[in-house]
KEKE-3310 file (N, C-alpha, C; in steps of 0.2 Angstrom, whole numbers, plus 5000, padded with zeros to 4 digits):
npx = (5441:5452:5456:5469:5475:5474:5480:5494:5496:5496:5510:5517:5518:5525:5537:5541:5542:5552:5561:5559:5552:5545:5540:5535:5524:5517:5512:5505:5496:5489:5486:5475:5464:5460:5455:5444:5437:5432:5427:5412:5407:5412:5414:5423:5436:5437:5438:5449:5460:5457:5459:5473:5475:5474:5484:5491:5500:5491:5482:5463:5454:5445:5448:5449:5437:5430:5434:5426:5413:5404:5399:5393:5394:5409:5407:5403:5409:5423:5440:5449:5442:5451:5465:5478:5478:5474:5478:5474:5470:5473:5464:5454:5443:5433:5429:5424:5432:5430:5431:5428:5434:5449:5453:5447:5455:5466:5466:5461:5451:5439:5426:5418:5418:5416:5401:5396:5398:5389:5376:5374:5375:5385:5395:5408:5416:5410:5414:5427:5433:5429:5437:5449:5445:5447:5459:5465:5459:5463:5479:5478:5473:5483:5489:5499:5498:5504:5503:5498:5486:5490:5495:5508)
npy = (5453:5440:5424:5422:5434:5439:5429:5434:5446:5444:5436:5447:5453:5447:5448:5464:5463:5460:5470:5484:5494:5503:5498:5486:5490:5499:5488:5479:5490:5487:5473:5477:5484:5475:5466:5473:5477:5461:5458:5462:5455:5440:5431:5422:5422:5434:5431:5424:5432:5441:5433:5433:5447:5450:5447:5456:5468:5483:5489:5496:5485:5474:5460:5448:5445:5449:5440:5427:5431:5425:5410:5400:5402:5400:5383:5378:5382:5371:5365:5358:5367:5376:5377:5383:5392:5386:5373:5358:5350:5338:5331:5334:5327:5326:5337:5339:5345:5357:5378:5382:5375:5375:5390:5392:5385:5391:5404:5399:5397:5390:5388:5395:5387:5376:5379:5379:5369:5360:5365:5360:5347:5340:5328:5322:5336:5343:5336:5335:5349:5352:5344:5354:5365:5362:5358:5372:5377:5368:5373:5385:5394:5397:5388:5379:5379:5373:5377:5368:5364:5353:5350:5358)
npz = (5318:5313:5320:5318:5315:5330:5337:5331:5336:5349:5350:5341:5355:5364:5355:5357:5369:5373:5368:5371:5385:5384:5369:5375:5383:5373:5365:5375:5376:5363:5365:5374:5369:5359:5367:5371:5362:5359:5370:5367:5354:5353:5369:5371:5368:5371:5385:5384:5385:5393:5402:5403:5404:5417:5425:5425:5434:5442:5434:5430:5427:5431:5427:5427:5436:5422:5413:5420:5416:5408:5411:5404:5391:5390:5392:5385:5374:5366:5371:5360:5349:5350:5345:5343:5355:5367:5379:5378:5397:5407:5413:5407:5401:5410:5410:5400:5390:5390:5389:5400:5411:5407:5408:5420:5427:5427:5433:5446:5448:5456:5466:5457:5445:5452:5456:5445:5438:5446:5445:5433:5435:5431:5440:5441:5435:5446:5457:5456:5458:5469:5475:5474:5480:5494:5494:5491:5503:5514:5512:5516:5505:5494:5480:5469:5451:5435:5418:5410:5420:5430:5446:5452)
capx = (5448:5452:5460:5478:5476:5473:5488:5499:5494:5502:5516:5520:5519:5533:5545:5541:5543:5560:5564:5560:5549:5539:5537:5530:5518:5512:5511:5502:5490:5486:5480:5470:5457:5458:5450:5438:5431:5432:5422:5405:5407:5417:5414:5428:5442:5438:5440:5456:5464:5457:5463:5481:5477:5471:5491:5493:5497:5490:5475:5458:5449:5447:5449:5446:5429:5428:5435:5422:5406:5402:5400:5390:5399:5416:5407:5400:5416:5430:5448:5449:5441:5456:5473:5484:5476:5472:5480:5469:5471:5476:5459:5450:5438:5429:5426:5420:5436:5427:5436:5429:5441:5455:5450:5446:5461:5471:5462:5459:5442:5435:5421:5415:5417:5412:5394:5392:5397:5384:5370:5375:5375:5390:5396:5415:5419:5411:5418:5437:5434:5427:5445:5453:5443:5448:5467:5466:5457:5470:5486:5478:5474:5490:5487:5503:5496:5508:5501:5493:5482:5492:5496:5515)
capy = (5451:5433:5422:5421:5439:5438:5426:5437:5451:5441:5435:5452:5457:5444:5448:5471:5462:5459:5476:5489:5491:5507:5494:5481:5495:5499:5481:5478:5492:5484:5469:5478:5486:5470:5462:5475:5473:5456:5459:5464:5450:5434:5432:5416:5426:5439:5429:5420:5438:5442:5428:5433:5454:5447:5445:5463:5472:5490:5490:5498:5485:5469:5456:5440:5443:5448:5433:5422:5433:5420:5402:5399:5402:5395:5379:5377:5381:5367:5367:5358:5373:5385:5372:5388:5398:5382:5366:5351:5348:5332:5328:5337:5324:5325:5344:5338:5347:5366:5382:5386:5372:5377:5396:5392:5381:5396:5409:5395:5399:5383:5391:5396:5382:5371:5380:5379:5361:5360:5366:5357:5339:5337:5328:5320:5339:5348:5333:5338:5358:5352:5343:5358:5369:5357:5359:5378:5380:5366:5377:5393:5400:5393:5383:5381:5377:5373:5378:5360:5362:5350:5355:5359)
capz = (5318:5314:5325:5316:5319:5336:5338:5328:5340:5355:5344:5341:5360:5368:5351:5358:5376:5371:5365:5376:5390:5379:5366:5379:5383:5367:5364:5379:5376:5359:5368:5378:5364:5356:5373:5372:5353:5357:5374:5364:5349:5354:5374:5372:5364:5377:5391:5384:5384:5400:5407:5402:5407:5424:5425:5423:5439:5441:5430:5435:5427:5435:5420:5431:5435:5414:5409:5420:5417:5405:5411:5399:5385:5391:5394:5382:5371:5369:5370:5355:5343:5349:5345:5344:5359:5372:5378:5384:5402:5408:5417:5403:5399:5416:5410:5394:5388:5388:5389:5405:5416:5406:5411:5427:5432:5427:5436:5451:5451:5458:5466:5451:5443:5457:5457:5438:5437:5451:5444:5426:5434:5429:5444:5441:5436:5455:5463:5457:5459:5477:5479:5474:5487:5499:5496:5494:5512:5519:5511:5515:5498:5491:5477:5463:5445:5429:5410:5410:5424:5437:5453:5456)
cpx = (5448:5456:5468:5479:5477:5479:5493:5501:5498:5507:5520:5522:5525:5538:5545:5543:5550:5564:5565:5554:5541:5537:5532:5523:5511:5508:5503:5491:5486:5480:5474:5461:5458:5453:5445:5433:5430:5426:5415:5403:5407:5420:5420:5434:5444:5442:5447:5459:5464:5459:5473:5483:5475:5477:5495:5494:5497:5486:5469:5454:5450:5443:5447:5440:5426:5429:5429:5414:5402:5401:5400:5392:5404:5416:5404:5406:5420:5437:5450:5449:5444:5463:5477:5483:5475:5475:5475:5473:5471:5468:5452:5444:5433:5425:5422:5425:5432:5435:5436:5434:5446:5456:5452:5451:5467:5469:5461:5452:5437:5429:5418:5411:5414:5402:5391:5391:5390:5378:5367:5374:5380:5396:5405:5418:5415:5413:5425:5436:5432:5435:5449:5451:5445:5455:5469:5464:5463:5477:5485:5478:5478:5491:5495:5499:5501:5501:5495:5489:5484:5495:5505:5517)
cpy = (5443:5431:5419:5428:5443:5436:5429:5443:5448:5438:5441:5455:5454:5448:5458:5470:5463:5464:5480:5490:5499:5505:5489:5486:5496:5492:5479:5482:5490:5478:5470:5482:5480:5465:5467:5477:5465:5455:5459:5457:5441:5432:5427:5421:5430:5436:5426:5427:5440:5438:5430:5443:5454:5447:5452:5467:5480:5491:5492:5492:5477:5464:5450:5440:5444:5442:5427:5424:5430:5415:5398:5397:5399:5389:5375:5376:5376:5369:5365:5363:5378:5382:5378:5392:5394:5377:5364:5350:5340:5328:5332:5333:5324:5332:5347:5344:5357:5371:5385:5382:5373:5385:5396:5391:5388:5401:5406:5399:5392:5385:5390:5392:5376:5371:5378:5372:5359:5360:5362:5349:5335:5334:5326:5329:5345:5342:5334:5345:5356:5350:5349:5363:5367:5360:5365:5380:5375:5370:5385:5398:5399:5389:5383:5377:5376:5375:5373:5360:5355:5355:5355:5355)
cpz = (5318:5319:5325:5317:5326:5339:5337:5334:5346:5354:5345:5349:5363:5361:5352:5366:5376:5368:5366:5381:5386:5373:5368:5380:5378:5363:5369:5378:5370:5360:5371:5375:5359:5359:5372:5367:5356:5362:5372:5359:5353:5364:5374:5370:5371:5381:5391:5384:5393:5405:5409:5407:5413:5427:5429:5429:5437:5437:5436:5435:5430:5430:5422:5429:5425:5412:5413:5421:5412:5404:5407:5392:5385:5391:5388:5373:5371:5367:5362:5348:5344:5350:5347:5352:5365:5370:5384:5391:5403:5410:5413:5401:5405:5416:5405:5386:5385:5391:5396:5411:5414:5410:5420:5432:5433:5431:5445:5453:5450:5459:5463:5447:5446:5456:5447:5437:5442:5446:5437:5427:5433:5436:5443:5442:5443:5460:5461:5458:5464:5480:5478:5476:5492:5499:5496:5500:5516:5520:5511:5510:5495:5486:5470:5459:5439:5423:5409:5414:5430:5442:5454:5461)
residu = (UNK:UNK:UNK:UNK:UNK:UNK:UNK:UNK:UNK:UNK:UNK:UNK:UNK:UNK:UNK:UNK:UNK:UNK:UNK:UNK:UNK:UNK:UNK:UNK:UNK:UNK:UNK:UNK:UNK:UNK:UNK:UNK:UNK:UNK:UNK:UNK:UNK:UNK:UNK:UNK:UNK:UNK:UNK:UNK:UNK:UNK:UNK:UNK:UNK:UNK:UNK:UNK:UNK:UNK:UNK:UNK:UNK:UNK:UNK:UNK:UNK:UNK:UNK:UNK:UNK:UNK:UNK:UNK:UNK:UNK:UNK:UNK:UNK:UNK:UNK:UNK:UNK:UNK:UNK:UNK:UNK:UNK:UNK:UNK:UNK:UNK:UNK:UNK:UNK:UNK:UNK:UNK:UNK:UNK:UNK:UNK:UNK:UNK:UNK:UNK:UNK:UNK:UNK:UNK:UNK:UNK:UNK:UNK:UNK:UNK:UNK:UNK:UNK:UNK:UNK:UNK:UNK:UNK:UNK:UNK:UNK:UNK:UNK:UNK:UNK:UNK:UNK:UNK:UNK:UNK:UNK:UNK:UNK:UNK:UNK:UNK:UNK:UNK:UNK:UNK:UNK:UNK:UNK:UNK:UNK:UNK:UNK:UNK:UNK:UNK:UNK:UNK)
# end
């Protein structure tokens, strides 16, 4: 499936959002076997999906951890090569504008992120996922985000 189908696909789910809530459903579960073809092929796609079914309460499956079981991949991907499906972060150059900071910021999986940046060398981006472990242990796990990746 291409990725104007892809789009079209989530497109189509807000304008069934808006309709009934047995449309929402149907809608829903569309996305939900389009994450999982996408899962085997396109581990980026996947994870931009999984990032949104991570949202989802009452699932068995737990989408988080799908969307970051490929650091590699995310990292390697950039925001750039997905205009309609990703917005650059403000402090994206420090991340070398990949898919896994955008991902990650959204998920706040610092950690994560902290430990890969680590072992990548890429120091500017685990000394900011360091500051943003810092302020979740201050605020108790608490952390607000915007779309953008700044802090509320």
């Amino acid at each position: 499936m291409s990725a104007q189908n892809e789009l079209a696909v989530l497109k189509e789910l807000g304008k069934k959002a808006a309709v009934s809530e047995d449309s929402l459903n149907a809608a829903l579960q569309d996305v939900r076997r389009l994450e999982e073809r996408l899962r085997h092929t396109d581990r980026v796609k996947a994870a931009m999906l999984e990032t949104f079914l991570s949202y989802l309460p009452q699932d068995s499956i737990d989408y988080r951890a799908l969307a970051l079981s490929d650091l590699d991949a995310l990292a390697k991907a950039r925001v750039t090569d997905y205009p309609d499906q990703m917005r650059r972060l403000p402090m994206g150059r420090y991340f070398n504008d990949d898919i896994l900071s955008a991902i990650g910021y959204e998920l706040k999986a610092f950690r994560e992120m902290h430990d890969y940046y680590e072992r990548q060398g890429n120091r500017e981006a685990t000394m900011l996922t360091a500051l943003e472990m810092l302020r979740e242990e201050r605020n108790g796990g608490v952390q607000e985000y915007g779309s953008s990746g700044v802090q509320k």
